[in-house]
Residue, then its C-alpha position, 0 to 999 in steps of 0.5 A: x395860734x393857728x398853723x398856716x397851711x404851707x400851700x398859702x405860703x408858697x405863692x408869695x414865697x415864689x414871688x419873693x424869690x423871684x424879686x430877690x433874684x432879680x434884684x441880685x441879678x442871678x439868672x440861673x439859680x441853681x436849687x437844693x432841698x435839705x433832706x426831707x422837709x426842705x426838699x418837700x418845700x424845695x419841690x413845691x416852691x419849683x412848682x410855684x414858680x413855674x420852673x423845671x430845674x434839676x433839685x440838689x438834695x443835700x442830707x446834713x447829718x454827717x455835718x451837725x454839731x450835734x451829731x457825736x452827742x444825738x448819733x446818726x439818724x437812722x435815716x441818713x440818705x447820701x446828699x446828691x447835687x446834679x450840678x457843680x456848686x463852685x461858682x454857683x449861685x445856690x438857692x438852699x431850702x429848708x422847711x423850718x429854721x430854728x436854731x441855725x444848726x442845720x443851715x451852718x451844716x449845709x452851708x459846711x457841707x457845700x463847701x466841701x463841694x466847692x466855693x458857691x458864688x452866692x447862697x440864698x436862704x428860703x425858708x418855709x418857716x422861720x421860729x425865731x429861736x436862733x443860736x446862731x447869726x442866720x436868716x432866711x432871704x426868703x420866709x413864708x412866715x415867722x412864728x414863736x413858740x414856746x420852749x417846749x413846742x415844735x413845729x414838724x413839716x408832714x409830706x410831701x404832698x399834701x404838705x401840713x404843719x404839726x405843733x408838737x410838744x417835746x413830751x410828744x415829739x420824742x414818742 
């Protein structure tokens, strides 16, 4: 199975936002990348569509489930959102959904900024491997992997995808 190239993904993504928020009827979206690839796509999708808007970038680290078992990345970043959330209509990006984890902490972390008035989800990539009851509003594409396989968003410009193995990913 061949990767797709994220840039061929983009211009029906944008189009797919746009209709959705049309539909919802949210004229002032308010965008937030989660820490790093999302807000490679985060950036890339905001030139898509053509708009200038101030990127929220949210780093998640402190609010995984997994974080007293894996430790902190040695890379945590402070999360910075330009804007208020409460009452927001927030449109979150990430580049890969697997398992959901990351989306739960996000979604616990803005939260804790306030109470959005709506969240749609805009994925890159959707593995179709969930734990948990989540789905993106918006996908560039579905793809299934193997239980030893990963796929690793490289950035931020070009943007490209890279299938790893788990024997490999940990090098």
């Amino acid at each position: 199975m061949n990767l797709p190239n994220p840039a061929d993904l983009l211009p029906a993504m944008a189009s797919a936002l746009n209709q959705h928020l049309t539909r919802r009827q949210i004229a002032t979206p308010r965008f937030i990348g989660i820490h790093t690839g999302g807000v490679w796509v985060a950036q890339a999708l905001l030139q898509a569509l053509g708009r200038t808007d101030e990127l929220g970038l949210l780093d998640v680290s402190f609010y995984r489930d997994d974080f007293t078992q894996n430790g902190l990345h040695p890379q945590v970043r402070p999360s910075a959102l330009p804007f208020e959330v409460d009452g927001q209509h927030l449109v979150l990006i990430d580049d890969v959904l697997m398992s959901g984890r990351t989306i739960r902490a996000a979604l616990n972390e803005l939260f804790d900024y306030g109470r959005p008035a709506s969240v749609t989800l805009v994925s890159l990539l959707d593995l179709d491997a969930r734990e948990l009851p989540i789905r993106p509003d918006v996908v560039g594409a579905t793809l299934s992997l193997g239980a030893d396989e990963r796929i690793k968003l490289l950035g931020p410009a070009p943007l490209r995808l890279e299938r790893q193995t788990l024997a490999s990913a940990a090098n």
